[in-house]
C-alpha positions in Angstrom: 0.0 0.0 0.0 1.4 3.4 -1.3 -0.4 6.1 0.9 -3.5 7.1 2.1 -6.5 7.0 -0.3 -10.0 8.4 0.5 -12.5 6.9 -1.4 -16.1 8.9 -0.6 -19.1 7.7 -1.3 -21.9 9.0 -2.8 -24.6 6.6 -2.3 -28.9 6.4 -2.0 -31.5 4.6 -1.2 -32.2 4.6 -4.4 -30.3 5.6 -7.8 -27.9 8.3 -7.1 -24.3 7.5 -8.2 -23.2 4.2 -9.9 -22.5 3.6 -13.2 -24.8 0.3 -13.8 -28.4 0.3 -14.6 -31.4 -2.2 -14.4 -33.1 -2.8 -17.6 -36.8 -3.0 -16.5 -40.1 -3.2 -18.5 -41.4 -0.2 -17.4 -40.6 4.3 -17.0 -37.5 4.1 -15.2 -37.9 5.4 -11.9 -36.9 8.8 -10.7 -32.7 9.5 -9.9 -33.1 11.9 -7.0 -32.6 10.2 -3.8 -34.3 10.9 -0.8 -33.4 13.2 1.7 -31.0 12.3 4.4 -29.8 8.7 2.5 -25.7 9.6 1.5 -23.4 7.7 2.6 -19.6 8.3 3.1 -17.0 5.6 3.4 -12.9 5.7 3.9 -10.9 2.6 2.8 -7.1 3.0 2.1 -5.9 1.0 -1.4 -4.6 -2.6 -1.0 -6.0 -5.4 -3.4 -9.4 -3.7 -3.0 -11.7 -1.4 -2.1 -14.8 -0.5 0.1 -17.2 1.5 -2.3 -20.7 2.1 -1.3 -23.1 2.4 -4.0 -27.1 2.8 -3.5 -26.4 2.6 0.3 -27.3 4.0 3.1 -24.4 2.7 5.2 -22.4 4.9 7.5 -19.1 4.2 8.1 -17.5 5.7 11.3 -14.4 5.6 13.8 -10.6 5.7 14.2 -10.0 2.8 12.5 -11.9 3.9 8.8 -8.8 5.7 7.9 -5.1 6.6 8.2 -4.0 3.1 8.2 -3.3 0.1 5.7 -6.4 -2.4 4.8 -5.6 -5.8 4.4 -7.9 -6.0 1.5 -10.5 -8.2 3.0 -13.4 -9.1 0.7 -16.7 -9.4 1.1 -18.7 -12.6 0.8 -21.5 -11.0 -1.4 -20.8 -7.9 -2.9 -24.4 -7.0 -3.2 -27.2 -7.2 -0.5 -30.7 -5.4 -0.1 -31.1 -2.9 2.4 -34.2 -1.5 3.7 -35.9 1.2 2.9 -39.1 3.6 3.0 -42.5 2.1 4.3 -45.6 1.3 1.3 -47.2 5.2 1.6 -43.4 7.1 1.9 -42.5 4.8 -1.1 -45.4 6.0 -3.2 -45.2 9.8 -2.5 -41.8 9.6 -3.2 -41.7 7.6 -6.8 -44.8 9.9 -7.7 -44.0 12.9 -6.9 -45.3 15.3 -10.3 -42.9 18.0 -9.9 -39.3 15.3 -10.2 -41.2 13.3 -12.9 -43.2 15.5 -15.1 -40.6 14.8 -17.3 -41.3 11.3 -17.8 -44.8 11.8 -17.4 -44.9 13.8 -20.7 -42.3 11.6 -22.5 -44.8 8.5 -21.5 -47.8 8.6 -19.2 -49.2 5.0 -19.7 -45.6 3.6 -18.8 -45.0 5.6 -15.9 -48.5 4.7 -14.1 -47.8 1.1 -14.8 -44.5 1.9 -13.6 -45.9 3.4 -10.5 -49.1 0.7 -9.9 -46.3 -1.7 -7.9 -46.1 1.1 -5.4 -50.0 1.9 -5.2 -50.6 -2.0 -4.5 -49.2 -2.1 -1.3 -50.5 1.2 0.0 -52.1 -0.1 3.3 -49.7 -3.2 4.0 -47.5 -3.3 6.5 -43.6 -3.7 5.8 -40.9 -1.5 4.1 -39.1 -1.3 0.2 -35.9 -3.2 0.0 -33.3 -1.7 -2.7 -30.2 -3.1 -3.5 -26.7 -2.1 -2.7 -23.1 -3.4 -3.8 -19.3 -2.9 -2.9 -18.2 -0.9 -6.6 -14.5 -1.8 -5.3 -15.4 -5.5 -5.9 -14.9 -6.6 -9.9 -17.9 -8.6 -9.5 -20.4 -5.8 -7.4 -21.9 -4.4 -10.0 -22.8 -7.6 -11.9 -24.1 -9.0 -8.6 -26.4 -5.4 -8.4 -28.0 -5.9 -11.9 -28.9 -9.5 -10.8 -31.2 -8.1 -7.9 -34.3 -6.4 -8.3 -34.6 -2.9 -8.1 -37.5 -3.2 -5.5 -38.6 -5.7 -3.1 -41.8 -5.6 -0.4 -40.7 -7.4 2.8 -43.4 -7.8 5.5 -42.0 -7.0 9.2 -39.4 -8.6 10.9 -38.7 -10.5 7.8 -35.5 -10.6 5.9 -35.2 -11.4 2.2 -32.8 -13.4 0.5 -29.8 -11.3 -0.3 -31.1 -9.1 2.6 -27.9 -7.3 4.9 -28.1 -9.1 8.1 -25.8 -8.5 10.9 -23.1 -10.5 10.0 -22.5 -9.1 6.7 -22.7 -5.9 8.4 -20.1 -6.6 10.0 -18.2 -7.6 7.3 -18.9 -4.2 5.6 -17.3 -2.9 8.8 -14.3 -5.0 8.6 -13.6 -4.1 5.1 -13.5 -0.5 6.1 -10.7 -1.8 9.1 -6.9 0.0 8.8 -4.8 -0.6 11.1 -1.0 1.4 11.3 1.7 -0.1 9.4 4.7 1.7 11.6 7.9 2.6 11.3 10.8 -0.3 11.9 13.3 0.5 14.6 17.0 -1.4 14.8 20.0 -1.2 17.1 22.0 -0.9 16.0 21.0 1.0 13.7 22.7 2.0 10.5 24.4 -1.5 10.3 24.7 -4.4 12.2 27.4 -6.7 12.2 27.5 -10.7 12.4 26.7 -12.7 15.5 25.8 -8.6 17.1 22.1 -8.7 18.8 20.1 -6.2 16.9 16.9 -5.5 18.6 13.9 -5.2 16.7 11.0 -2.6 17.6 7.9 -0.7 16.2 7.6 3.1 16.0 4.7 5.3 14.7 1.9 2.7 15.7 0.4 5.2 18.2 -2.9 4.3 19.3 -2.5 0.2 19.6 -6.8 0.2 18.9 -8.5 1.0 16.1 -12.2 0.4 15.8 -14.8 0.9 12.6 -18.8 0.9 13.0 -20.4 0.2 10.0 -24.6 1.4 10.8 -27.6 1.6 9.0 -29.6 4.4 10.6 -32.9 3.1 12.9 -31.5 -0.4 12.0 -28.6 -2.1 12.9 -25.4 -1.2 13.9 -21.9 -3.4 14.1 -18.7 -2.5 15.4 -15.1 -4.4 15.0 -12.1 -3.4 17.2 -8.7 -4.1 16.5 -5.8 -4.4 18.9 -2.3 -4.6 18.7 -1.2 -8.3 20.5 2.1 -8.9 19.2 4.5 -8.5 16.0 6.4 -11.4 13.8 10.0 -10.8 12.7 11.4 -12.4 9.3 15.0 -11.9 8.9 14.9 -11.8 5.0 17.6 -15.0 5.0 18.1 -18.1 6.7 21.2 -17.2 7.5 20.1 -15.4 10.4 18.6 -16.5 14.1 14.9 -14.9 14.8 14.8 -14.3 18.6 11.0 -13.8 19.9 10.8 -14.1 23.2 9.5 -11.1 25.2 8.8 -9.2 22.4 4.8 -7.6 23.5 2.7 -5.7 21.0 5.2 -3.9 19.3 8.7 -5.1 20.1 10.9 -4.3 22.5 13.3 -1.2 21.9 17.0 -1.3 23.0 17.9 0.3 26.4 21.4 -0.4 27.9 22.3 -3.5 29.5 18.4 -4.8 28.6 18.2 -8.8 27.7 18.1 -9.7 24.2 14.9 -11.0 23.9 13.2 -9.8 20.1 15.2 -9.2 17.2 18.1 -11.0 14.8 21.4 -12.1 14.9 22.7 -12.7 11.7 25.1 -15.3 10.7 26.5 -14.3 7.6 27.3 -10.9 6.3 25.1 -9.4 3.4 27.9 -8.1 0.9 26.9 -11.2 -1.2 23.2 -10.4 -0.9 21.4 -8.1 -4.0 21.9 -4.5 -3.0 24.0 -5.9 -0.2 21.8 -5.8 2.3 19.0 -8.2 3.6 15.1 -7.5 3.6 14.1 -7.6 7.0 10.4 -7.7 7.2 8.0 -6.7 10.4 4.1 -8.0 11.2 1.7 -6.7 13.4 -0.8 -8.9 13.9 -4.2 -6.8 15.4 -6.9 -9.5 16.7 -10.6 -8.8 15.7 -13.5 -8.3 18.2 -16.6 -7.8 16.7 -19.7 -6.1 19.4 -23.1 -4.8 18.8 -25.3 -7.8 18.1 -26.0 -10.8 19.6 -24.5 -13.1 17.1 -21.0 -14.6 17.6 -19.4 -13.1 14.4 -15.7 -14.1 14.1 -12.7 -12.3 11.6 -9.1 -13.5 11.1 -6.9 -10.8 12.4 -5.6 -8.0 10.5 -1.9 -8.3 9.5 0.2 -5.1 8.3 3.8 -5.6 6.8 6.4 -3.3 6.7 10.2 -4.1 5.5 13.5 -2.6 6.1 17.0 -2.8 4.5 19.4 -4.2 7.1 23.2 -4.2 5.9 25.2 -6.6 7.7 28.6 -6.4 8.0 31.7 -8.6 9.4 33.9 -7.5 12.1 38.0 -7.7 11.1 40.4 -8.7 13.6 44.1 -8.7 13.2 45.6 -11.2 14.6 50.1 -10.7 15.6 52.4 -13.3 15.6 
């Protein structure tokens, strides 16, 4: 990952943004959204992205931005989300004054159009519209596939409906975590068989957490926390020491036990570039709160490398 990227969203309930269409029988339904239904999401680059599209999703917290994703994908990248109730539907996709328009071009299609939305006038139960992740390849090919409007009685979920676990999901998507900055001593170069301690710098806040809601629904959090890092030497001609390490290494003081870091074996003037590719994981453990179900995430793993020249100490030795 190359730096921040902030990806916002510009979302609806209904049709605002998004490149894809439906192809449907009837007047195609109006492109103003409803008041109050944008939503904004932050997702640094890696393999992937989080881009909302005809959601109403809200994605919040520390962890949403200024970090590295790990690029993890949803399961589905489309879903239904619910919307308006039968009458707030019907005054919305009728309103005169955003389709007179439409209504010129093609009265007779329009009220056929609109007769799906007059039907349920009465009923109880709200509109479900479909959403998708645009950073997936395959979301809006998923989106096209669902129909544009679906009239789910209460306390019923439809198929392809967001439940709380892909809610979650959408949340851990959104997850960054700080890659930090690798710390040695010594520093500049390190010699063979010479203890160099290993550390993490730059990590500041060792929790990061992202809530993903959807307003007077459903809300899921996930927290991440810093638990430990994983040292690779770049060779096997090196020994890995890991024994005390805690979240982030342990930096160098005087006289302090060598406990986390390398001690190479060979010197790296043979080596491309002459030096060796050490390489640093955090590993941040996923909790995931605000429902009841027991929703469970690999942790999030962020890389970052370092060159390490190693060189060989001379000694004379007199006769």
């Amino acid at each position: 990952m190359k730096g921040l990227l902030p990806v916002i969203v510009a979302g609806s309930l209904l049709f605002a943004g998004g490149t894809v269409s439906h192809a449907v029988s009837h007047a195609a339904p109006p492109t103003t959204p409803p008041k109050g239904v944008e939503a904004e999401g932050f997702q640094d680059r890696n393999t992937r992205e989080l881009v909302l599209r005809h959601s109403k999703i809200r994605i919040t917290g520390d962890g949403a931005k200024g970090g590295k994703s790990d690029g993890y994908e949803l399961k589905s990248p489309c879903w239904y989300e619910p919307g308006l109730d039968a009458e707030k539907m019907l005054a919305f996709m009728s309103d005169a004054r955003a389709n007179a328009s439409r209504i010129q071009r093609d009265e007779e299609g329009f009220n056929a159009f609109i007769k799906q939305f007059k039907d349920k006038v009465g009923q109880p139960g709200l509109w479900w519209t479909p959403a998708y992740n645009a950073g997936d390849p395959k979301g809006a090919a998923c989106w096209a596939g669902l129909e544009l409007f679906v009239f789910v009685p209460p306390n019923t979920t439809p198929p392809s409906g967001i439940t709380f676990q892909e809610l979650a999901e959408v949340a851990r998507a959104a997850l960054t975590v700080p890659e930090g900055t690798i710390k040695l001593n010594p520093d500049a170069k390190s010699y063979v068989n010479l203890p160099t301690f290993v550390w993490l710098e730059d990590i500041g806040e060792p929790r990061r957490t992202v809530t993903a809601t959807l307003p007077g629904v459903m809300s899921a959090t996930v927290v991440a926390t810093l638990s430990d890092i994983k040292i690779e030497a770049g060779t096997d001609r090196a020994e890995v020491v890991q024994k005390g390490c805690g979240p982030s290494g342990k930096p160098y003081t005087k006289d302090a036990d060598f406990t986390c870091g390398v001690r190479y074996e060979r010197a790296s003037i043979d080596q491309p570039r002459q030096v060796y590719e050490l390489t640093v994981t955090s590993v941040w453990p996923v909790e995931v709160t605000g429902g009841a179900q027991n929703v469970q995430f690999d942790p999030v793993q962020a890389e970052v490398t370092r060159d390490v020249p190693v060189g060989e100490v001379q000694s004379n030795v007199k006769p």
